[in-house]
C-alpha positions as CSV (number, residue, x, y, z in Angstrom):
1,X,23.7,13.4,1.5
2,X,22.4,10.1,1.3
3,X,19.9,10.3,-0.5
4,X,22.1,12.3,-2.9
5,X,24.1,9.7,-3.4
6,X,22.2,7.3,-4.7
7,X,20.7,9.9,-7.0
8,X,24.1,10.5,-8.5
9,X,24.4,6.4,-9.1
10,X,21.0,6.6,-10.3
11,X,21.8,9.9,-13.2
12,X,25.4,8.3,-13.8
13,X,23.4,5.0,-14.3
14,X,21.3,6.8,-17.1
15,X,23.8,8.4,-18.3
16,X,25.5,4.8,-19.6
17,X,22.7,3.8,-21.4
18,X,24.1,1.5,-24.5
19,X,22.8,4.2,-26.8
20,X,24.3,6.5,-30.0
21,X,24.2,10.1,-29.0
22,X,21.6,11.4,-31.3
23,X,19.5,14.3,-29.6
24,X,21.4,18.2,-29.9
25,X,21.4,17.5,-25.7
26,X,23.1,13.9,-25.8
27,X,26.2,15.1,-28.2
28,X,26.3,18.6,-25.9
29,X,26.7,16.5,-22.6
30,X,28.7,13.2,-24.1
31,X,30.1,13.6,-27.4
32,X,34.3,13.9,-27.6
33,X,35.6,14.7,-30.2
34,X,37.5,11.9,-32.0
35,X,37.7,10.5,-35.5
36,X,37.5,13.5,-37.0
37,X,39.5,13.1,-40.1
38,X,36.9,10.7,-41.1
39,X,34.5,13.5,-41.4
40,X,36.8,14.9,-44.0
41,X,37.2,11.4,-45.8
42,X,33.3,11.4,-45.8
43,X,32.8,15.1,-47.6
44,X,35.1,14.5,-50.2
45,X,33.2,11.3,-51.7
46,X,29.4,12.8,-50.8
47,X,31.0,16.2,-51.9
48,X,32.5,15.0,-55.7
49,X,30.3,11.8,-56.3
50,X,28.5,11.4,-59.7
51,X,25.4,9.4,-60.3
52,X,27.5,6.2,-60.8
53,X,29.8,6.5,-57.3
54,X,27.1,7.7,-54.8
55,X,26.5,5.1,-52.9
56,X,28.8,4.4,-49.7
57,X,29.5,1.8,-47.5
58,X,30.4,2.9,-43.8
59,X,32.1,0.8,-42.0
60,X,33.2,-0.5,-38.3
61,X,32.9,-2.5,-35.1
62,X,29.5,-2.5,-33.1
63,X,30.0,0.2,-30.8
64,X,32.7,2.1,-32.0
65,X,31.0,5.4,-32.6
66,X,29.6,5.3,-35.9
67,X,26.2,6.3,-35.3
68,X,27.0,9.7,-33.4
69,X,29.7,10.3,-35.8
70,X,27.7,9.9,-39.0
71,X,24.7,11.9,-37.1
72,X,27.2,14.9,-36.5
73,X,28.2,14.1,-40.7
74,X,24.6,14.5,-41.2
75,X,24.3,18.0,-39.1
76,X,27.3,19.3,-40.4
77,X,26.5,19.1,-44.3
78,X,22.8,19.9,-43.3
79,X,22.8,23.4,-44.8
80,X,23.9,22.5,-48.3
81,X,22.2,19.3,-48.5
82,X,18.6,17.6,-47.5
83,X,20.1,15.2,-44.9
84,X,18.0,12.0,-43.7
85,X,19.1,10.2,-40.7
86,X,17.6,7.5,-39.6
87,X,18.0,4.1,-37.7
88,X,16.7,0.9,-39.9
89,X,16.5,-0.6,-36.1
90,X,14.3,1.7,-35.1
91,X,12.0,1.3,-37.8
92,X,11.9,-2.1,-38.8
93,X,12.8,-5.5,-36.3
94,X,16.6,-6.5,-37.1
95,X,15.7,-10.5,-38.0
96,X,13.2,-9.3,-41.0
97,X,15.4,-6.3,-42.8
98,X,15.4,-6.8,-46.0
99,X,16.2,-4.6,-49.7
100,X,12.2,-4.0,-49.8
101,X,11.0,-2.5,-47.1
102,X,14.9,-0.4,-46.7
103,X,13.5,1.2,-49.5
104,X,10.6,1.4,-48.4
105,X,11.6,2.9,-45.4
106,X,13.7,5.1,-47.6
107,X,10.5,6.3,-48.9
108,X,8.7,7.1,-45.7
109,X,11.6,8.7,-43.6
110,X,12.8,11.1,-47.1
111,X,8.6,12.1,-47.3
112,X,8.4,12.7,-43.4
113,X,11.6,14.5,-43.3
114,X,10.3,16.8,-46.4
115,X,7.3,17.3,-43.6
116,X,9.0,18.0,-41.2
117,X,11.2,20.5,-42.9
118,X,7.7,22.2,-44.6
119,X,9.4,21.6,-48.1
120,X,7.6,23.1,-50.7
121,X,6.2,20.8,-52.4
122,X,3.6,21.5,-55.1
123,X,-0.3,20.1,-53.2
124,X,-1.3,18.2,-56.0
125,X,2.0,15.8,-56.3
126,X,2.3,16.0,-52.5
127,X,-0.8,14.3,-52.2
128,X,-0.8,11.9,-55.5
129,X,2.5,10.8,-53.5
130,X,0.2,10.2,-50.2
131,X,-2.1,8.6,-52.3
132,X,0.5,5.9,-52.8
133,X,1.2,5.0,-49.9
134,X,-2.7,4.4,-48.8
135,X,-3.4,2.2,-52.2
136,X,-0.1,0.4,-51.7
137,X,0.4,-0.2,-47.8
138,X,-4.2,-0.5,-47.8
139,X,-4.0,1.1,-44.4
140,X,-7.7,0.5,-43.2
141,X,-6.6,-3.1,-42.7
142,X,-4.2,-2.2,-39.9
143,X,-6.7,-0.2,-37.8
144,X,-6.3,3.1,-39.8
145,X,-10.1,3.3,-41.0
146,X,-10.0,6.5,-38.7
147,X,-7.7,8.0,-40.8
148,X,-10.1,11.3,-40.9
149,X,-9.7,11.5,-37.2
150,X,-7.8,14.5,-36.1
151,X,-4.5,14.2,-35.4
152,X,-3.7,11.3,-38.4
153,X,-0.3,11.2,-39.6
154,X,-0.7,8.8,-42.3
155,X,3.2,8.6,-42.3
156,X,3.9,8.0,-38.7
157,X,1.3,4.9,-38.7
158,X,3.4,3.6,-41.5
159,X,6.4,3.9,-39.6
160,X,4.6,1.9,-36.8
161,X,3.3,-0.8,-38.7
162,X,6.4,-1.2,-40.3
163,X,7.9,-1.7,-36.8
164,X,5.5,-3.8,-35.2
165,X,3.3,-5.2,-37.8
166,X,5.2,-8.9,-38.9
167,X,2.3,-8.6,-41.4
168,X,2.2,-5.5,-42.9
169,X,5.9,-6.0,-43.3
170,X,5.4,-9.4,-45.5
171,X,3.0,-7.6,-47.4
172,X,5.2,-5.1,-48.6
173,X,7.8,-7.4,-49.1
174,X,5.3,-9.2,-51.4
175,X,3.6,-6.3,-53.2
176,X,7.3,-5.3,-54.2
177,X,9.6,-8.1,-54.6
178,X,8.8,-8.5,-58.3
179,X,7.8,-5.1,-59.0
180,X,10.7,-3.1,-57.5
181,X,10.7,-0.5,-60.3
182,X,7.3,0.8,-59.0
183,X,8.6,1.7,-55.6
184,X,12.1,2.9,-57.2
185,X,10.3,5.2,-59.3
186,X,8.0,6.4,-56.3
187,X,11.5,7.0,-54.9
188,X,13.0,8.9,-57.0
189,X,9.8,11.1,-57.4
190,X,9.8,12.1,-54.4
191,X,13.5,13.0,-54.1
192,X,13.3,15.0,-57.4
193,X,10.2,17.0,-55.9
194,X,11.9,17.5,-53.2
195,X,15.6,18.6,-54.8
196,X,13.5,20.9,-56.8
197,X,11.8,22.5,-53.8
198,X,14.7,23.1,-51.3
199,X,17.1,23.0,-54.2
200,X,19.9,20.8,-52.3
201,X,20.7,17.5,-53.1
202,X,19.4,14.5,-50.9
203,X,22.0,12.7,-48.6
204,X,20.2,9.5,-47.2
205,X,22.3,8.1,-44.2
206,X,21.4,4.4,-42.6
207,X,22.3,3.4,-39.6
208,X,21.9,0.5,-37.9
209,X,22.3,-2.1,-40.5
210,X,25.6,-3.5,-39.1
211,X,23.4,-4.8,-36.3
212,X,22.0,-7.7,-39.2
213,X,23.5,-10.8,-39.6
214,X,26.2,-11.8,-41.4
215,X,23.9,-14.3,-44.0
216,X,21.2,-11.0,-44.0
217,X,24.2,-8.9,-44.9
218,X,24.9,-11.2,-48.0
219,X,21.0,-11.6,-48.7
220,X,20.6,-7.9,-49.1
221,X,24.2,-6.7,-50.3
222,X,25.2,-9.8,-52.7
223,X,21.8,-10.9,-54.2
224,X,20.2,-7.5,-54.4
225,X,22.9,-4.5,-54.2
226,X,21.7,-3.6,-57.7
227,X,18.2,-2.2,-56.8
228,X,19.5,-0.4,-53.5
229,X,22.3,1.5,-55.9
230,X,19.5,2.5,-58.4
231,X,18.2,5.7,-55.9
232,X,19.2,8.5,-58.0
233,X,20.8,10.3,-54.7
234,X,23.7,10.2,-52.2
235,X,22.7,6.9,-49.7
236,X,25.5,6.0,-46.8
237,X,24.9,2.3,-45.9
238,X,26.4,1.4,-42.4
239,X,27.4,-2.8,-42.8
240,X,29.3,-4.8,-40.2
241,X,32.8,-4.8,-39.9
242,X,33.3,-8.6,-40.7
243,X,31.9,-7.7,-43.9
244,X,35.3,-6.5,-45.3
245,X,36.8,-9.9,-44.4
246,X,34.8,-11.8,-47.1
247,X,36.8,-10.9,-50.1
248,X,34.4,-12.0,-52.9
249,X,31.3,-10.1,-51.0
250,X,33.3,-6.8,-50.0
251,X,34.9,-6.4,-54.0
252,X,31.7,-7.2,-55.6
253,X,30.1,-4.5,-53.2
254,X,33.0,-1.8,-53.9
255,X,32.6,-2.9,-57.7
256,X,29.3,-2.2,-58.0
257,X,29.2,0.7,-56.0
258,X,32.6,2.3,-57.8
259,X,33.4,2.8,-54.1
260,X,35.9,1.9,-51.3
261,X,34.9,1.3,-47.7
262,X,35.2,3.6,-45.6
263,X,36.3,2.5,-41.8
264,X,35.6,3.9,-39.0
265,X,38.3,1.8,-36.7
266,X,38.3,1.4,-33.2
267,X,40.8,3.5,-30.9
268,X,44.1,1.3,-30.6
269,X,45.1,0.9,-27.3
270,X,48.3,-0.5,-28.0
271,X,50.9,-0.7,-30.4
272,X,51.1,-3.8,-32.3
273,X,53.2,-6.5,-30.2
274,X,53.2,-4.4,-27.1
275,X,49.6,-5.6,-25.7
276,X,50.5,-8.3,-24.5
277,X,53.8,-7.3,-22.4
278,X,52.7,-7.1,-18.5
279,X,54.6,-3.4,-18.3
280,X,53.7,-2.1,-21.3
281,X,52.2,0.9,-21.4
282,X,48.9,2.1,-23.2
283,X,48.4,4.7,-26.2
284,X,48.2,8.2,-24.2
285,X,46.1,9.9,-27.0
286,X,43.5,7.0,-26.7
287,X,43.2,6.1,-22.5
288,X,42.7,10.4,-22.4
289,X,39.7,10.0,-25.0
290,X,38.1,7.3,-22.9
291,X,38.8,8.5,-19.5
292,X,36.8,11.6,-20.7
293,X,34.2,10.5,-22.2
294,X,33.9,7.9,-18.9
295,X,34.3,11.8,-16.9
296,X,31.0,13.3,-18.8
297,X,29.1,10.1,-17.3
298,X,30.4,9.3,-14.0
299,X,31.3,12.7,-11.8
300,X,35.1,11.8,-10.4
301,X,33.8,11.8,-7.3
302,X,31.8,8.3,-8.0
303,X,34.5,6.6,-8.8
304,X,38.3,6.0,-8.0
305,X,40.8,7.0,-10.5
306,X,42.6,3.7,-10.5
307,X,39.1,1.9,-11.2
308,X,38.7,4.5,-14.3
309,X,41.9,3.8,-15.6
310,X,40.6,-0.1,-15.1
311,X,37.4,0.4,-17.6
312,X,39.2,2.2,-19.6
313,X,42.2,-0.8,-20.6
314,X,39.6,-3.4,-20.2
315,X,36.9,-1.8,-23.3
316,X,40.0,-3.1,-25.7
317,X,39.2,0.8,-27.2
318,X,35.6,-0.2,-28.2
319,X,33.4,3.0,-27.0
320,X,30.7,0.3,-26.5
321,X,32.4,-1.7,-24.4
322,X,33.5,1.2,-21.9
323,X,30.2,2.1,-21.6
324,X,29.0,-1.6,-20.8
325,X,31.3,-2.3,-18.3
326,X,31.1,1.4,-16.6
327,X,27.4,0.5,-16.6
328,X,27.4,-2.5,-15.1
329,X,29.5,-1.4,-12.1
330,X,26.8,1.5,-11.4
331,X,24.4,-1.5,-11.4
332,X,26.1,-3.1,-8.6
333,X,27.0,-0.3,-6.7
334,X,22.8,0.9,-6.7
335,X,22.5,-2.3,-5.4
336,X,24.9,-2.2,-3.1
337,X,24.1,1.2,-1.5
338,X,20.4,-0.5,-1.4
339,X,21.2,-2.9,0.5
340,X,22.9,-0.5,2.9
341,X,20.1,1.7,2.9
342,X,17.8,-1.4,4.3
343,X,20.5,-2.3,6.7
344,X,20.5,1.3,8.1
345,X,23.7,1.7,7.1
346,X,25.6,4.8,5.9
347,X,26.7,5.3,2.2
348,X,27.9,8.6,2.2
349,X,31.2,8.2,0.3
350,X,31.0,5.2,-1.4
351,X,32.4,5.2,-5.1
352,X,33.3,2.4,-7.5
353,X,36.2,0.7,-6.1
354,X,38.2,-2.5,-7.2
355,X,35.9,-5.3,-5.3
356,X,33.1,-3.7,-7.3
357,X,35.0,-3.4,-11.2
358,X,36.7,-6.8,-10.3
359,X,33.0,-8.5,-9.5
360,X,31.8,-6.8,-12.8
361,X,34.1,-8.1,-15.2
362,X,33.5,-11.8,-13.7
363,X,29.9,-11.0,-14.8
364,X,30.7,-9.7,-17.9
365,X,33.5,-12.5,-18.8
366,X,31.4,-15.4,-17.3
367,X,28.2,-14.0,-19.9
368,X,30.9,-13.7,-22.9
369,X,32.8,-16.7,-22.3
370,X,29.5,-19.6,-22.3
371,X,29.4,-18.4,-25.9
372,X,32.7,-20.0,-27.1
373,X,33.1,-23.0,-28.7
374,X,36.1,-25.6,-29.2
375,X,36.6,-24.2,-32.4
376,X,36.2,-20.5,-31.3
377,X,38.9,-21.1,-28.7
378,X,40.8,-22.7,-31.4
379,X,40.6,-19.8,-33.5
380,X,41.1,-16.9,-30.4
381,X,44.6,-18.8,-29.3
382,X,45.7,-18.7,-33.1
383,X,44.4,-14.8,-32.9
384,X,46.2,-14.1,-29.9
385,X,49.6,-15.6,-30.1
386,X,49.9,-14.2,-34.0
387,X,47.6,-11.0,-33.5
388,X,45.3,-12.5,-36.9
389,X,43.9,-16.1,-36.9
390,X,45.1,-18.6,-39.4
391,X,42.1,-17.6,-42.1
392,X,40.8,-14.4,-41.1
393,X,37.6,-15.4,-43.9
394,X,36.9,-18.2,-42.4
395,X,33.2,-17.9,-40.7
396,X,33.7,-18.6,-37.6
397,X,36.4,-15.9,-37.0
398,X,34.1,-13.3,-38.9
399,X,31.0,-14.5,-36.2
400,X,33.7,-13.5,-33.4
401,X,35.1,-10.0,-35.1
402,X,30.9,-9.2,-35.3
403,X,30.4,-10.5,-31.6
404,X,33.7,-8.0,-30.5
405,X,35.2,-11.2,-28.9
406,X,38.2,-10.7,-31.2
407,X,39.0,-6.4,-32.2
408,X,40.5,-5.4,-35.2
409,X,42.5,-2.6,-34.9
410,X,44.4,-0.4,-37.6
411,X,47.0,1.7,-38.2
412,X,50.0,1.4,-40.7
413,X,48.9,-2.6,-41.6
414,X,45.4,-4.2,-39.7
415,X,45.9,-6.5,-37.3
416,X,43.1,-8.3,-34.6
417,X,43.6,-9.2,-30.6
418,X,41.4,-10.4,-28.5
419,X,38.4,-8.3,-25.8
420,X,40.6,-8.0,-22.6
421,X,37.5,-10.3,-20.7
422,X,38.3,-12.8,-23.5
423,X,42.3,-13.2,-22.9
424,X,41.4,-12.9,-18.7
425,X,38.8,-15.8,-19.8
426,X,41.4,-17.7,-21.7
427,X,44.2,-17.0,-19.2
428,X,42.1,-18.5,-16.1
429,X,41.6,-21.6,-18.6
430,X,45.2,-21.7,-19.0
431,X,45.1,-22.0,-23.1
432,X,47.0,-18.5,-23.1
433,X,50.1,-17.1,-21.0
């Protein structure tokens, strides 16, 4: 029994890991269903786009679900289209994305998924397209001059230098910043091969790119949105959710695109104006959602009820955040049943109790908290008494609505409040009541 427990801390641990649910066994065991009119929203545009409207812009909050719910998108449509889901994290380091080497990962994840899939394709164009990619990434200067080796995957060592190779990554940059046509063209050869081969369209879905700053975002969506719209098949971009605020970046995006956002918003906890009332109570339909996907992580008997319901109201309805803080108090209890264990003490029985959620918010609020400026309290006091700041463009406000200090939420109009460890940290300052 003891040992069990600490085993069940140790798998409920795991299962909190700060992660998209991605693998056929991670959606069977954690995904609840939620959202799912926005699968319908997402058909009808990938479904009755032309040429000129099919590129989209996805859009939401860090941590709100977008990347399991575009990969179940992705699964869903995958008999009637070639779908290619990917992370641009995974693939390439966050500070250095740029509108290169996305198409160039484009390039490399479409030919590996045709691979993978054994499409079709005719040997001789297949391998002219391989071809490319050895003149123009001159693999035998990263350590490929084994490349007749068995085993080689000429892709996969792409895929690896473009993650961990600072160089190889500038050199692409470089070999295609004034030629972009080349690699568009390579592109687009490939995906007509391939439509011609499996005879679906090509649905290109990438995630991840929310994660980039908000100055990359403008770098790669405002000074080069025109070459990332010229692939000739369906691409969903994933941006950040502060993106939306900046009014001349978001309508030059939609323009160009001939395409609205579509948002994926965080689960509303409240209704507008009630939040803030000490007996007010919380949406039903949303604290069910998160207590149960909290249930397919933690077994009940780990945890007490009123310490669930605890996680729940303090994640402000951002998925992200109930996994964090659920997380973090299966950190402290391991520890705790640790010490035990050294002390000779029994454990059998313990679970997650208030001393343990209370001692793991103070972490959480103390980390969020040494963040804030002057101005950024400024800006969260305005937030919170009038649920939006005074200029919801202004920078520094769009810096906390990416950071998920301050939530926007949406229902009938959009309104923002604060993280629930934010107002604690603000009500212990005594700047809010």
């Amino acid at each position: 029994m003891t040992a069990n427990r600490l085993e069940q801390f140790q798998q409920a641990f795991r299962n909190l890991q700060l992660q998209p649910l991605i693998t056929p066994e991670e959606i069977k065991n954690f995904r609840v269903e939620y959202n799912e009119e926005l699968l319908e929203e997402l058909e009808q545009p990938v479904f009755d786009c032309s040429d000129y409207t099919n590129k989209l812009f996805f859009v939401g909050h860090r941590g709100c679900g977008k990347s399991t719910l575009l990969k179940e998108f992705a699964e869903k449509i995958q008999s009637d289209y070639f779908t290619v889901f990917f992370s641009i994290a995974d693939l390439i380091e966050i500070s250095d994305i740029n509108h290169i080497n996305i198409l160039f990962a484009i390039a490399v994840q479409i030919m590996t998924q045709a691979d993978e899939e054994n499409i079709d394709i005719e040997i001789a164009k297949k391998q002219k397209f391989y071809d490319w990619f050895k003149e123009k990434t001159q693999i035998t200067q990263y350590g490929a001059s084994a490349e007749a080796k068995a085993g080689f995957n000429l892709l996969n060592f792409i895929s690896g230098a473009l993650k961990t190779n600072a160089t190889f990554r500038e050199e692409i940059k470089t070999k295609f910043e004034k030629n972009t046509r080349e690699l568009l063209d390579l592109i687009n050869l490939i995906a007509t091969e391939i439509m011609l081969a499996c005879n679906k369209k090509i649905v290109v879905i990438i995630d991840d790119l929310d994660k980039v700053s908000l100055a990359k975002v403008e770098e790669i969506f405002k000074y080069n949105i025109k070459v990332l719209l010229e692939a000739k098949f369906i691409v969903i971009y994933t941006i950040p959710i502060a993106t939306i605020r900046d009014g001349v970046l978001s309508s030059y995006m939609k323009n160009e695109a001939g395409n609205r956002f579509f948002v994926m918003p965080v689960l509303k906890m409240y209704a507008k104006g009630d939040s803030h009332k000490p007996d007010s109570q919380p949406v039903k339909i949303t604290m069910n959602k998160l207590r149960e996907i909290l249930r397919r992580r933690i077994d009940d008997d780990l945890i007490d009820e009123d310490v669930a319901i605890k996680i729940c109201l303090y994640s402000g309805g951002v998925i992200r955040e109930l996994i964090r803080i659920a997380q973090e108090c299966c950190r402290l209890m391991l520890l705790q049943l640790r010490r035990k264990l050294k002390n000779q003490e029994s454990i059998e029985g313990l679970r997650i109790d208030n001393t343990i959620i209370d001692k793991a918010l103070n972490q959480l609020r103390n980390s969020m908290a040494i963040t804030l400026s002057k101005t950024d309290r400024d800006i969260l006091i305005q937030t919170y008494n009038n649920y939006r700041p005074d200029d919801p463009k202004e920078q520094n406000f769009l810096d906390l609505l990416h950071n998920i200090v301050a939530i926007e939420y949406r229902n009938d109009e959009t309104w923002y409040d604060l993280h629930p460890l934010i107002i604690m940290q603000l009500k212990q300052e005594g700047l809010i009541s």
